[in-house]
C-alpha positions in Angstrom: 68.7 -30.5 35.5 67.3 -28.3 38.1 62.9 -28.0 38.2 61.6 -24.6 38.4 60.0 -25.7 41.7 63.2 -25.4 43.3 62.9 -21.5 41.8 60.3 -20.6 43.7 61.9 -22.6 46.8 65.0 -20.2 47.1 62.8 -17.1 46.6 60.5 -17.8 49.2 63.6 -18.5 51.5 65.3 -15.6 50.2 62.1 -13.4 50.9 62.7 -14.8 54.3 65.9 -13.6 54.8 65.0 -10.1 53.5 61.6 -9.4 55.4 63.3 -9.2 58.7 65.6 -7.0 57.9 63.5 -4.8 55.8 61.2 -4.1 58.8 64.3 -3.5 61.0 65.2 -0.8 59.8 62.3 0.7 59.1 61.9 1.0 63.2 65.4 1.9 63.7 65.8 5.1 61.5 62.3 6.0 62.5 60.2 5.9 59.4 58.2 3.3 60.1 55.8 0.8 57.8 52.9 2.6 59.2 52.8 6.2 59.8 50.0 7.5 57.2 47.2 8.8 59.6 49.4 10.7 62.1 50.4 13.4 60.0 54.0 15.4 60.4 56.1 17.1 62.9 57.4 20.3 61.9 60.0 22.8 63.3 59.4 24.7 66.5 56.7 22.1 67.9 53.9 22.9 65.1 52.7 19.6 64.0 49.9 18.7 61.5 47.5 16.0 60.8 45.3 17.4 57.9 45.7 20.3 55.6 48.5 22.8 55.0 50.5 22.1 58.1 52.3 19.3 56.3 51.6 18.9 52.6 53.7 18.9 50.0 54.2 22.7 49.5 54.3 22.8 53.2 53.0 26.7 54.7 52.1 28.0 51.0 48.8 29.7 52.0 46.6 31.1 54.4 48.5 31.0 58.1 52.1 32.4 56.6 50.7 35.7 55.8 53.4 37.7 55.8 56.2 35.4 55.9 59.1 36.5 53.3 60.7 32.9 53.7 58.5 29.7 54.6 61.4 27.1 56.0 59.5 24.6 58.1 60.7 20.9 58.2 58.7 17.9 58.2 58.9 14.5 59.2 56.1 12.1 57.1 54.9 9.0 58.0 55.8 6.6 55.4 52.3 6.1 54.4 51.5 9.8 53.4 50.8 10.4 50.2 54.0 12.9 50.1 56.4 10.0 51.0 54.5 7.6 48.5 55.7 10.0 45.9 59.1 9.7 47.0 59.1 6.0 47.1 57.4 5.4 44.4 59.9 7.4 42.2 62.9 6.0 44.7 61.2 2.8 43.8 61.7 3.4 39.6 65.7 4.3 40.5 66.7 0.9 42.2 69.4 -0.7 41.2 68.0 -4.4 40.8 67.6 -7.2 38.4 68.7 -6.7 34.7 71.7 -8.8 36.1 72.8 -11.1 32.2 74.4 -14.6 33.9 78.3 -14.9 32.7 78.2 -17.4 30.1 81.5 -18.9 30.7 81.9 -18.2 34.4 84.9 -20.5 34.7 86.5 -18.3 32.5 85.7 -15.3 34.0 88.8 -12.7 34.5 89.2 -9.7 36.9 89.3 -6.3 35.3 86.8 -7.4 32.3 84.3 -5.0 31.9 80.5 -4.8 30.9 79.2 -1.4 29.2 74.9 -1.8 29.4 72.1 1.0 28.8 69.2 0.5 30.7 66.1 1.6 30.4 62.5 1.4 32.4 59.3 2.8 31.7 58.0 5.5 33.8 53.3 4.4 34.2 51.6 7.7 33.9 50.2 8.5 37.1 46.4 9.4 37.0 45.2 12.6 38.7 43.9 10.9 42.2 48.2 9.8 42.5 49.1 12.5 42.0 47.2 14.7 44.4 50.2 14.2 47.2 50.1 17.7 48.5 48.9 18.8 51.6 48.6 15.1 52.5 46.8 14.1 49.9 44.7 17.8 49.1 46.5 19.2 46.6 48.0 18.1 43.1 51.5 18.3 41.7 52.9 17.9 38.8 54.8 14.3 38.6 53.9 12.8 35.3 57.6 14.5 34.1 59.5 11.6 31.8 58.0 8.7 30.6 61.2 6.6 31.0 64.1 6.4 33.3 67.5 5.7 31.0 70.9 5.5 32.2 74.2 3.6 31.5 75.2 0.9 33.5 79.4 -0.5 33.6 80.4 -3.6 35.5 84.1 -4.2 36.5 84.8 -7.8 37.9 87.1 -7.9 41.0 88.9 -10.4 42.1 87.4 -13.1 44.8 84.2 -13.5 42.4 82.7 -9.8 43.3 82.0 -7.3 40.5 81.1 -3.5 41.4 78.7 -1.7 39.8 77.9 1.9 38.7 75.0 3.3 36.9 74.0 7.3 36.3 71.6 8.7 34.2 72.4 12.0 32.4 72.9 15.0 34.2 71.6 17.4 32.1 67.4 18.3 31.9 65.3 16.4 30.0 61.6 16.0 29.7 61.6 18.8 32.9 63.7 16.6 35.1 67.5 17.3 35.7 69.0 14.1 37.2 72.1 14.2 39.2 72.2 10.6 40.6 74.5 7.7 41.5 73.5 4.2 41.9 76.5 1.8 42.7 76.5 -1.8 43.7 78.7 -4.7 44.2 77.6 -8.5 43.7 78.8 -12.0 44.3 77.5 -15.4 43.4 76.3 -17.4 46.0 76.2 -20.7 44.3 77.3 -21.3 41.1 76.9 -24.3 38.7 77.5 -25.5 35.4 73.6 -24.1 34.2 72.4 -21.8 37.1 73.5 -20.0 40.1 72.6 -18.1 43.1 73.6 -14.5 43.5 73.6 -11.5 46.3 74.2 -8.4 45.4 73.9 -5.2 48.3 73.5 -1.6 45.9 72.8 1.7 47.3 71.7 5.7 45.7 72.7 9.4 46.3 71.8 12.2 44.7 68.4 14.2 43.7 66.1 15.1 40.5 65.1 18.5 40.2 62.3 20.3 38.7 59.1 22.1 38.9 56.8 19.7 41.0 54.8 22.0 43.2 54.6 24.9 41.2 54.7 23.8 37.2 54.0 26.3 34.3 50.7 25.4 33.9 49.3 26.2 36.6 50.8 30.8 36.6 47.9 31.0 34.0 44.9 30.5 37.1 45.2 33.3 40.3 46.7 32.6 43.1 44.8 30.4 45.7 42.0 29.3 43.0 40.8 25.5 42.4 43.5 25.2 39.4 46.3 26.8 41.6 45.3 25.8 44.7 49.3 26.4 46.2 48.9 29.9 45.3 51.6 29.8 43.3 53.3 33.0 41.4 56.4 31.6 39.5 58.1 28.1 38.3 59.3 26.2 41.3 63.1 24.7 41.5 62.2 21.6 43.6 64.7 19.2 44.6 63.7 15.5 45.5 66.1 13.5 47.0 65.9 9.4 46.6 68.4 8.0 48.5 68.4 4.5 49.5 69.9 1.2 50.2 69.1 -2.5 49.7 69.9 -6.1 48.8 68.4 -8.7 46.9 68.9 -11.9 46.4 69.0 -13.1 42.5 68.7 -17.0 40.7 68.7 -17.9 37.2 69.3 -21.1 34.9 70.4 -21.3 31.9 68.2 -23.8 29.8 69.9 -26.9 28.4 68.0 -26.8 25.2 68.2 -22.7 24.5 71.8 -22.2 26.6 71.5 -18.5 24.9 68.4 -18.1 27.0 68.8 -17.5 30.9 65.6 -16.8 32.6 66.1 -15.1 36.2 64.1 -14.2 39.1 65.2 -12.0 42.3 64.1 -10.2 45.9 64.8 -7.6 47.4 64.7 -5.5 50.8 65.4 -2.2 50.4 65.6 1.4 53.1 64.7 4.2 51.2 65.8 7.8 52.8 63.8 10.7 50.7 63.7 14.0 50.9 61.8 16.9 49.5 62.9 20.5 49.3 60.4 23.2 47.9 62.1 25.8 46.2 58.7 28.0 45.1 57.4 31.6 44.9 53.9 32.0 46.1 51.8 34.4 47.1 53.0 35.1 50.7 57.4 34.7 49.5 59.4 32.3 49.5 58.7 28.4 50.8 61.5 26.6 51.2 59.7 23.7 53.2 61.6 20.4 53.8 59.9 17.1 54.1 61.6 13.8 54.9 60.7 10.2 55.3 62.5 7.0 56.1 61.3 3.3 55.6 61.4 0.1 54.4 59.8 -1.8 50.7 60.3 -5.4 49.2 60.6 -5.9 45.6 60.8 -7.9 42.7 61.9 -8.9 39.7 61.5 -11.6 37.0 62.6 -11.6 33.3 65.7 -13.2 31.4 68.9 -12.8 29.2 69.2 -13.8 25.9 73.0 -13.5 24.9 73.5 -12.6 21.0 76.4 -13.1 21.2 79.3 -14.4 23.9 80.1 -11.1 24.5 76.7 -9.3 23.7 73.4 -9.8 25.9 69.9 -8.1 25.6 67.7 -8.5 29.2 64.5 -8.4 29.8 62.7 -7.6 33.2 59.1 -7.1 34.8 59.7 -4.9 38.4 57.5 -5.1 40.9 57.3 -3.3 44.4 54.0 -2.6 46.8 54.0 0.8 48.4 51.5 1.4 50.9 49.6 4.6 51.2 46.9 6.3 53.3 45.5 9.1 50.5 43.8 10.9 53.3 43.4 11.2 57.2 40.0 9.7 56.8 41.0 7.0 54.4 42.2 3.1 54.7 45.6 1.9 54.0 46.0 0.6 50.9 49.0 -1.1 48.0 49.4 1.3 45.1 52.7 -0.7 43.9 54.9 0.0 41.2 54.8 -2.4 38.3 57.1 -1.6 35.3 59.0 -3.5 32.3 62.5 -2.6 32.6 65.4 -3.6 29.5 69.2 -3.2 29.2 71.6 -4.0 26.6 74.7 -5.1 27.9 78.5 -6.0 25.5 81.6 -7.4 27.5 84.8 -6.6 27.4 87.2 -9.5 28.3 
């Protein structure tokens, strides 16, 4: 029987394999690890290190008098508070862990296919997170839904792979309408009689949209004041896109005394390409601002599969990803990760 020791053996190596790669492209689409304290570059040469020149509602007030249409574009470090708010939610989205070990792999037949429903909690974000505007001046609304839910199917292929698909509703709930597609395709590694050794590469498209800069609750104050400091004068239509792509490295082992029971841990590299569009009506038009940030995170996972049945299995996961973030110009560096509890039921189809 294989110790746990070896467990944390083959994640430290996988970590290994990932970290190098992770920082790779980081440098080579330009995000960057680092980033927080330099600000943005915008359209037409402006560029901004503090203040309205690059915050999360972009030109809303004071120099765009006048302007019917504000349609700067921005490029964050990946430390700004702006891009931790696109991690961190990118973050929530990936497509990791939750992965129920084939009970009988040796019987394992292409075309079979798994129908899951997943679900992850959503941590409420305290008021200090969420001030992300204006790099790190002004707040928005992102404590939306509670939960992320979507269902998951797995089709095996032949040669040991099995693709993966998983999209949450596209219709609006909780102030959020979802149209995103997370897809995947794995392979074991190494695979024994009670554990095994998987990869699996999984990527994102698509976008959430609702009212983040300019929510209902703030058209109450005037324009410009402490409680509406974007000046806003209607709902905004924001659209946050959190695209990325990653890998991670998966083991688990079934225990000889509770075979029902797998326990399973995993890493993961991941490239995450976001982008925020403002779509808001304040006091001076229109600002359509675009900001966009590119760079690299690690993450985690640990939890396990309980099969009901030989077809039926319920899986249980705690996620875990740092995300760095400089809250200010003036301010250090600092982790504020993502840590949730994640669960999927899952019934094959053989």
């Amino acid at each position: 029987m294989i110790r746990w020791t070896h467990t944390v053996g083959i994640a430290i190596f996988a970590a290994g394999l990932i970290a190098p790669a992770g920082t790779l492209l980081a440098q080579v689409y330009g995000g960057g690890t680092g980033g927080g304290s330099t600000g943005a570059t915008g359209s037409g040469g402006a560029t901004g290190g503090a203040g309205a020149t690059g915050g999360m509602a972009g030109g809303m007030t004071g120099g765009a008098a006048g302007s019917a249409y504000l349609q700067n574009n921005y490029h964050l470090g990946f430390n700004r508070p702006e891009a931790w708010g696109l991690k961190y939610f990118a973050s929530a989205s990936l497509l990791s862990g939750l992965q129920p070990s084939d009970p009988n792999p040796e019987g394992r037949r292409v075309g079979s296919i798994t129908i899951g429903f997943e679900a992850g909690y959503v941590p409420m974000l305290d008021a200090g997170q969420q001030r992300i505007g204006y790099n790190g001046k002004a707040p928005e609304d992102l404590n939306k839904a509670p939960i992320f839910a979507r269902p998951v199917i797995r089709v095996t292929l032949p040669w040991k792979l099995t693709a993966i698909a998983a999209a949450p509703p596209p219709f609006e709930a909780f102030g959020v309408t979802s149209h995103m597609l997370a897809f995947g395709l794995e392979r074991p590694i190494v695979e024994r009689h009670n554990w095994s050794f998987t990869w699996r590469g999984y990527g994102q498209l698509g976008s959430v949209k609702g009212a983040f800069t300019c929510p209902k609750s703030v058209l109450s104050f005037a324009p410009g004041s402490p409680d509406n400091p974007t000046a806003c004068v209607g709902e905004s239509s924001d659209v946050a896109s959190l695209r990325y792509a990653g890998m991670e490295f998966q083991f688990a082992h079934r225990l000889a005394r509770m075979p029902k029971l797998v326990p399973h841990v995993a890493v993961g590299g991941n490239f995450i390409d976001g982008v925020f569009q403002v779509h808001a009506p304040v006091r001076n038009g229109m600002d359509e601002t675009r900001l966009w940030t590119r760079g690299g995170t690690f993450s985690g996972t640990a939890g396990a599969s309980y099969w009901v049945t030989q077809h039926a299995a319920v899986t249980i996961d705690a996620f875990y990803s740092p995300l760095w973030v400089q809250r200010s110009p003036t301010a250090p560096t600092t982790n504020d990760g993502l840590f949730n509890v994640r669960a999927m039921l899952s019934y094959t189809f053989r």
